[in-house]
mmCIF file of the N, C-alpha and C atoms, coordinates in Angstrom:
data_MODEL
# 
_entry.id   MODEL 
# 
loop_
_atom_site.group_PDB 
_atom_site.id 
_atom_site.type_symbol 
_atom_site.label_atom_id 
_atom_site.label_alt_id 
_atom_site.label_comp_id 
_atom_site.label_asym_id 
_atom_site.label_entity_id 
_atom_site.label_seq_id 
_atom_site.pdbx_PDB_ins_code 
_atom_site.Cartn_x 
_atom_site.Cartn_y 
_atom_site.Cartn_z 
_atom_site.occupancy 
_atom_site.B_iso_or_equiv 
_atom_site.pdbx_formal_charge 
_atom_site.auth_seq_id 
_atom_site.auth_comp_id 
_atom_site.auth_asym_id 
_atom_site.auth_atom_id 
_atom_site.pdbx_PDB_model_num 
ATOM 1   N N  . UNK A 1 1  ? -4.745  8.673   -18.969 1.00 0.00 ? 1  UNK A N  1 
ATOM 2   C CA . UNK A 1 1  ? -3.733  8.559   -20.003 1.00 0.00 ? 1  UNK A CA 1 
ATOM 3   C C  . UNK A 1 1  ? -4.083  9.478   -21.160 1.00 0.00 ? 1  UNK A C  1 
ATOM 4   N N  . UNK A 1 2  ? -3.227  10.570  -21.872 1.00 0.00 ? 2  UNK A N  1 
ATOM 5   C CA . UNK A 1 2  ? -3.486  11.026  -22.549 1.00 0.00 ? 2  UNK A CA 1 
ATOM 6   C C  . UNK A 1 2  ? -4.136  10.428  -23.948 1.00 0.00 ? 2  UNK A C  1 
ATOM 7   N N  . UNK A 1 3  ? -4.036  9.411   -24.596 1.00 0.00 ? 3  UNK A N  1 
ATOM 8   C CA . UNK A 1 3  ? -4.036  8.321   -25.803 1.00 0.00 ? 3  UNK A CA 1 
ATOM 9   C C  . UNK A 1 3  ? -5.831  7.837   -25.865 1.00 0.00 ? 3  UNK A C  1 
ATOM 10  N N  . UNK A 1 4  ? -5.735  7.726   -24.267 1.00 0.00 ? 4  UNK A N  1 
ATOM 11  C CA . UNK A 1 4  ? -7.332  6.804   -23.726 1.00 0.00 ? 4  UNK A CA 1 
ATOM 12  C C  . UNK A 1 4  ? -8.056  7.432   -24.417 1.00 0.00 ? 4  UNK A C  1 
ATOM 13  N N  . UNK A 1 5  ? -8.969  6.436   -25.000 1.00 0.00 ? 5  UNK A N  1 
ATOM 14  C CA . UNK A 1 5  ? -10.337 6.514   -25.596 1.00 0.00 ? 5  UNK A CA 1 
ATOM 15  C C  . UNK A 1 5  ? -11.395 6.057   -25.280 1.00 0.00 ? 5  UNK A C  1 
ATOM 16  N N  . UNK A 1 6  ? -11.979 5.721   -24.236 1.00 0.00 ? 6  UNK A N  1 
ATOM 17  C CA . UNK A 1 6  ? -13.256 4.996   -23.957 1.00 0.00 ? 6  UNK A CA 1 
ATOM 18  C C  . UNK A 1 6  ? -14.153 4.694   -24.897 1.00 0.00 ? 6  UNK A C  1 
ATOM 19  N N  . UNK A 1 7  ? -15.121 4.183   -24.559 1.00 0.00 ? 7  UNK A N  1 
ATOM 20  C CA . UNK A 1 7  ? -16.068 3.682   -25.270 1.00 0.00 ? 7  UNK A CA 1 
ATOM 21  C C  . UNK A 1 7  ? -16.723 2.704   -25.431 1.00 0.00 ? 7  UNK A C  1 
ATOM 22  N N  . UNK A 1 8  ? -17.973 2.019   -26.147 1.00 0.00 ? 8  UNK A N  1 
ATOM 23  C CA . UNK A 1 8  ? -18.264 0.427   -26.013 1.00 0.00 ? 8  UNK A CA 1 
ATOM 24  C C  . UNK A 1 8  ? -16.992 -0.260  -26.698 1.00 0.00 ? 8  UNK A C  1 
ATOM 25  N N  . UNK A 1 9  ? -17.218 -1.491  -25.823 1.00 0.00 ? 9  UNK A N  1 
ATOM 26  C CA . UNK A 1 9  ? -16.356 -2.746  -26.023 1.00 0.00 ? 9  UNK A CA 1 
ATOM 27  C C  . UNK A 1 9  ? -14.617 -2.166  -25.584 1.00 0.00 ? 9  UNK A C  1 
ATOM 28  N N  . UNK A 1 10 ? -14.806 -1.271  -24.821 1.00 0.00 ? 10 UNK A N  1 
ATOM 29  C CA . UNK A 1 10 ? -13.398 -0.390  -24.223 1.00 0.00 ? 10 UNK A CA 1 
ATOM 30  C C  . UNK A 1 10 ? -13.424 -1.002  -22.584 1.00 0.00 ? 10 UNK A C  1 
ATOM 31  N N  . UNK A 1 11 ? -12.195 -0.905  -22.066 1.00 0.00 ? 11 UNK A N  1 
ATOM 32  C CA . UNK A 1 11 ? -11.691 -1.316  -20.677 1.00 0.00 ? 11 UNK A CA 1 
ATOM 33  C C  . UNK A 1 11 ? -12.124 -0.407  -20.207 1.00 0.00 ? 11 UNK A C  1 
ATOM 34  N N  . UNK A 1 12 ? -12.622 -0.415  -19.227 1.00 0.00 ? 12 UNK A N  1 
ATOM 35  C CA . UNK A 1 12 ? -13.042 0.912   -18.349 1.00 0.00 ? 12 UNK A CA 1 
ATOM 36  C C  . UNK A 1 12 ? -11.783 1.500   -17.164 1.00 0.00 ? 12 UNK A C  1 
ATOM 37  N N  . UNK A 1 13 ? -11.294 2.345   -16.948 1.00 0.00 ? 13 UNK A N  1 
ATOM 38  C CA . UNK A 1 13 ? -10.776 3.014   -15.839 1.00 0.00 ? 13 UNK A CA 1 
ATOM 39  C C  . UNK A 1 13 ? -11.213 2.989   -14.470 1.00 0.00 ? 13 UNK A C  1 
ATOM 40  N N  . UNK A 1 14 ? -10.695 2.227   -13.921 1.00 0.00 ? 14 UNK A N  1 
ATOM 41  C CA . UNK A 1 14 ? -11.045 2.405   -12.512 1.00 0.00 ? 14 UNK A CA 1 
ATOM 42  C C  . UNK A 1 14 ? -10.376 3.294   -11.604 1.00 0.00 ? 14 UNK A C  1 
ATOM 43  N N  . UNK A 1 15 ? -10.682 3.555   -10.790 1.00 0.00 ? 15 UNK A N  1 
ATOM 44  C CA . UNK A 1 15 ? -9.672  4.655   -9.598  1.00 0.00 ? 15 UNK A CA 1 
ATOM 45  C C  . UNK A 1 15 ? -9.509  3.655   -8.632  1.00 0.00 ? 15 UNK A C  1 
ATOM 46  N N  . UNK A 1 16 ? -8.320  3.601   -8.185  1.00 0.00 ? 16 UNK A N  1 
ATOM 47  C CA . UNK A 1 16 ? -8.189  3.007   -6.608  1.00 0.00 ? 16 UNK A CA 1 
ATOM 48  C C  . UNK A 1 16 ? -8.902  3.935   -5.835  1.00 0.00 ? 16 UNK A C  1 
ATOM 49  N N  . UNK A 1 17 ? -9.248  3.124   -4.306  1.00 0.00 ? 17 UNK A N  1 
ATOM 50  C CA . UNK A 1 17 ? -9.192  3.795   -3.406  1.00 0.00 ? 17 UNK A CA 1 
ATOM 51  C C  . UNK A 1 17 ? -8.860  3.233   -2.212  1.00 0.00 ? 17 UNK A C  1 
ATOM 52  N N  . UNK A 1 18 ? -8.462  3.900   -1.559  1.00 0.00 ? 18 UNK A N  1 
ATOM 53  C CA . UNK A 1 18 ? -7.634  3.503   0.497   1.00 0.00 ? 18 UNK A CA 1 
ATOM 54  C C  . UNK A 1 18 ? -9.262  2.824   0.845   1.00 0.00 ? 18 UNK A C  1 
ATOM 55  N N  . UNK A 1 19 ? -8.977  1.844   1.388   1.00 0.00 ? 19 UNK A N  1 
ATOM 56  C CA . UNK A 1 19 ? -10.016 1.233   1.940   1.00 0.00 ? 19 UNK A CA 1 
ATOM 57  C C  . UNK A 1 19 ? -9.337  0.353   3.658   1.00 0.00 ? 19 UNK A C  1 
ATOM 58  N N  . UNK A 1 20 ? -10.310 -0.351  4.531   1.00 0.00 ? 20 UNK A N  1 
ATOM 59  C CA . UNK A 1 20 ? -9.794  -0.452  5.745   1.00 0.00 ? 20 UNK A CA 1 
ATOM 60  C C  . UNK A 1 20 ? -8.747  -1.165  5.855   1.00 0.00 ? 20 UNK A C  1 
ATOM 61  N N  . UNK A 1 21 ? -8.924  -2.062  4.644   1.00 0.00 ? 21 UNK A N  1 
ATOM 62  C CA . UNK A 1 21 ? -7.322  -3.220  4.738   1.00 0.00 ? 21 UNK A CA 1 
ATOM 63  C C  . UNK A 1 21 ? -6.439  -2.486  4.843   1.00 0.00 ? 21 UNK A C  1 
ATOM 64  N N  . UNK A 1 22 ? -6.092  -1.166  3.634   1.00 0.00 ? 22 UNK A N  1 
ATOM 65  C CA . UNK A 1 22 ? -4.870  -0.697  3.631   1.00 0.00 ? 22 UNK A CA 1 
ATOM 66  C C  . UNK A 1 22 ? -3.876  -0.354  4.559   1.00 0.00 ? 22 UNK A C  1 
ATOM 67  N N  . UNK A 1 23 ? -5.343  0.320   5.489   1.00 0.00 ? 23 UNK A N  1 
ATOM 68  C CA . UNK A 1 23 ? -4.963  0.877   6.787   1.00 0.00 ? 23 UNK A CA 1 
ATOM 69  C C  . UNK A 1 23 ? -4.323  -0.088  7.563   1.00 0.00 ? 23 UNK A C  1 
ATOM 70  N N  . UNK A 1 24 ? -4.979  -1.423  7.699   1.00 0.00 ? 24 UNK A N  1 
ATOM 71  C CA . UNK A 1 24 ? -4.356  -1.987  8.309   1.00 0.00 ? 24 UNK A CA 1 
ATOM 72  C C  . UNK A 1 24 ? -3.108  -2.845  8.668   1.00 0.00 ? 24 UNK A C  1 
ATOM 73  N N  . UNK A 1 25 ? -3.208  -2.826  7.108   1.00 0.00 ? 25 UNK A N  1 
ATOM 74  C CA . UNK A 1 25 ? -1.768  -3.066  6.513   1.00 0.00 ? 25 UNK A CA 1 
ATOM 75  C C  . UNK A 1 25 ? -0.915  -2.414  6.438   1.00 0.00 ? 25 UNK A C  1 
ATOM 76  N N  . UNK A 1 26 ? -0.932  -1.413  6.488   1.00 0.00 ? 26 UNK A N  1 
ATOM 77  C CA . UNK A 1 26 ? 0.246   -0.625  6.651   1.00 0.00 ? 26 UNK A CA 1 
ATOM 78  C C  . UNK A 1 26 ? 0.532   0.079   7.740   1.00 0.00 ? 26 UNK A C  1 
ATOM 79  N N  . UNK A 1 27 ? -0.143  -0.019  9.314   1.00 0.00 ? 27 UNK A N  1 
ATOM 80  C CA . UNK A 1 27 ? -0.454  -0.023  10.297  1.00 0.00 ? 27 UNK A CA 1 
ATOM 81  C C  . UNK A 1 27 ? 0.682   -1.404  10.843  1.00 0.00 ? 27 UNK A C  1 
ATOM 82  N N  . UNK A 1 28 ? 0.644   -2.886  10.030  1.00 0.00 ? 28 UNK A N  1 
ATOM 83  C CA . UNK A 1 28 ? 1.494   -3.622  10.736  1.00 0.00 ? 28 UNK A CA 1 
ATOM 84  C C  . UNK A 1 28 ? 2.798   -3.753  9.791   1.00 0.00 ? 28 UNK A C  1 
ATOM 85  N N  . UNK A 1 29 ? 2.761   -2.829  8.371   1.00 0.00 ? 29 UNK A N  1 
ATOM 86  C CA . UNK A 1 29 ? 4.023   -2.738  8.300   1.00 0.00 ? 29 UNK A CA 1 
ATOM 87  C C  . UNK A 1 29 ? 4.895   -1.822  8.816   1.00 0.00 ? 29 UNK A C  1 
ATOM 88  N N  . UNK A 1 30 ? 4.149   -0.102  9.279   1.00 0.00 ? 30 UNK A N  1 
ATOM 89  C CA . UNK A 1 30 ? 5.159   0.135   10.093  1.00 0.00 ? 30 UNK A CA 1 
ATOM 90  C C  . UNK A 1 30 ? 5.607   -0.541  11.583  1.00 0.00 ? 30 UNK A C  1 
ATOM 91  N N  . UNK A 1 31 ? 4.704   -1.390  11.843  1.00 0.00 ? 31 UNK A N  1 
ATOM 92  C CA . UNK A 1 31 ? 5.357   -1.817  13.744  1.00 0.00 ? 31 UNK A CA 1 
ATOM 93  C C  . UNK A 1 31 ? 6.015   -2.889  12.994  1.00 0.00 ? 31 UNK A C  1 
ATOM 94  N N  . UNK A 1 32 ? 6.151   -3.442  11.871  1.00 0.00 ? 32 UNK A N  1 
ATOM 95  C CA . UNK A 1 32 ? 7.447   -4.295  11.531  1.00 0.00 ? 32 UNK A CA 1 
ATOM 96  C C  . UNK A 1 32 ? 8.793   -3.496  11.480  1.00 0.00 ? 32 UNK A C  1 
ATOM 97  N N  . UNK A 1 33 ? 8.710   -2.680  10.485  1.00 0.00 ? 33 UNK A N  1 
ATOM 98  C CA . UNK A 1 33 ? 9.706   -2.138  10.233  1.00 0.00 ? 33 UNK A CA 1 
ATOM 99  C C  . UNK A 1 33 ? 10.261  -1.408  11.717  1.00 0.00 ? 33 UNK A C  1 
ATOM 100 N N  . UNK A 1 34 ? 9.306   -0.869  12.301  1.00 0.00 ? 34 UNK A N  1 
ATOM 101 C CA . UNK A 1 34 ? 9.868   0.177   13.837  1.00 0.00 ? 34 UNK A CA 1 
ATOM 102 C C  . UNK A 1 34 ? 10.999  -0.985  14.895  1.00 0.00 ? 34 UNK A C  1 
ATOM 103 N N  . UNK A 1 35 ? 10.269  -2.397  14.497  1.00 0.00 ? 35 UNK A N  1 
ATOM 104 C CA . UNK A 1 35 ? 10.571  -3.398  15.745  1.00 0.00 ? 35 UNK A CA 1 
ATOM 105 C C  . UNK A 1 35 ? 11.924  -3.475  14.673  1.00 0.00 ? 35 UNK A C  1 
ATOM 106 N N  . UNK A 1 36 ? 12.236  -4.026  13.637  1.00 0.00 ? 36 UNK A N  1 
ATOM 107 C CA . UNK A 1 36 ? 13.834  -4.344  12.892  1.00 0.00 ? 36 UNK A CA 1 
ATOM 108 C C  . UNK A 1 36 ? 14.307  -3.351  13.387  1.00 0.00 ? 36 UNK A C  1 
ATOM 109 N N  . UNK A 1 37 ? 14.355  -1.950  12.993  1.00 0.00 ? 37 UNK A N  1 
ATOM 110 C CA . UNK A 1 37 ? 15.158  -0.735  13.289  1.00 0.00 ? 37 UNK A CA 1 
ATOM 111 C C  . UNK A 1 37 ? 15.421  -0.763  14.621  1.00 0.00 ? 37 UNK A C  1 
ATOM 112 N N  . UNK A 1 38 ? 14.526  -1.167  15.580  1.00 0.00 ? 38 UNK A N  1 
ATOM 113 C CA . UNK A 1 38 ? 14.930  -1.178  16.846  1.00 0.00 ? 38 UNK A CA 1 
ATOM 114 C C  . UNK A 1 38 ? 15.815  -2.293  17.781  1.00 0.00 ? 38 UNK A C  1 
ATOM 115 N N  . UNK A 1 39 ? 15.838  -3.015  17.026  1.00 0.00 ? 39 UNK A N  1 
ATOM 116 C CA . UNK A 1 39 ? 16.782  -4.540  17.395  1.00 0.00 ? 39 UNK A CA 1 
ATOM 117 C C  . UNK A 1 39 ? 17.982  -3.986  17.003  1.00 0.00 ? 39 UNK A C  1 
ATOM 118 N N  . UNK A 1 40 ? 18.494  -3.080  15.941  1.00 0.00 ? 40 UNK A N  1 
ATOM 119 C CA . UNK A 1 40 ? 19.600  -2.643  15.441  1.00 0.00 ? 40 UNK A CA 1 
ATOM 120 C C  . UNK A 1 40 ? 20.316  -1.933  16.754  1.00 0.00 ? 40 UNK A C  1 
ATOM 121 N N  . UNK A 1 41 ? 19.449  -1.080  17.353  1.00 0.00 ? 41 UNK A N  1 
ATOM 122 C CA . UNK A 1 41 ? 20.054  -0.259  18.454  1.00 0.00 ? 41 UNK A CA 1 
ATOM 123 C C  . UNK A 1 41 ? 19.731  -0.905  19.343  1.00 0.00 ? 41 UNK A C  1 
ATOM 124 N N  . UNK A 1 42 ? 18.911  -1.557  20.080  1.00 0.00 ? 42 UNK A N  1 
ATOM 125 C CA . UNK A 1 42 ? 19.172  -2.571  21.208  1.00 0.00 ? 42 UNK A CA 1 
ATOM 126 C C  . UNK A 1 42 ? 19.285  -3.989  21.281  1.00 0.00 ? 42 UNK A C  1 
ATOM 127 N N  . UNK A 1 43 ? 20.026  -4.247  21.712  1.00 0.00 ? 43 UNK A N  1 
ATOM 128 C CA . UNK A 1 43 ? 20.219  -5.752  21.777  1.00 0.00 ? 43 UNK A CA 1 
ATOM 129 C C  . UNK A 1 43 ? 19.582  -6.591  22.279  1.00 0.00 ? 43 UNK A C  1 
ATOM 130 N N  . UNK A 1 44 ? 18.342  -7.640  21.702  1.00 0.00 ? 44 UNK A N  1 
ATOM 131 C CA . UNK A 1 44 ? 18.020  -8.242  22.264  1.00 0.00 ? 44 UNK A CA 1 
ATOM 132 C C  . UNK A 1 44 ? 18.321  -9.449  22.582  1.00 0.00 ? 44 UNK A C  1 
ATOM 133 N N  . UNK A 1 45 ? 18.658  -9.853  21.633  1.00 0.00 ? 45 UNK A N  1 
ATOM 134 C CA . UNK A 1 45 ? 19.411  -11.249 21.260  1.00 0.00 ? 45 UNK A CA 1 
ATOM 135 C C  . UNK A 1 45 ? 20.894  -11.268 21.899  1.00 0.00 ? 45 UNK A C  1 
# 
């Protein structure tokens, strides 16, 4: 942030980072989303 000032008794900045959950999470949100989109064009029901 341009404004940020660090320092004692200051919030520190952290960085995210991609770690294995993410992956895996978003690994079963695309086969969610692939399986909806695909019920649209075939009928299973």
């Amino acid at each position: 942030a341009r404004c940020y000032r660090g320092g004692e008794h200051r919030t520190r900045l952290k960085e995210l980072k991609l770690g294995k959950v993410d992956g895996i999470a978003l690994t079963i949100s695309i086969m969610f989303f692939g399986f909806i989109i695909s019920t649209k064009y075939i009928n299973y029901f």
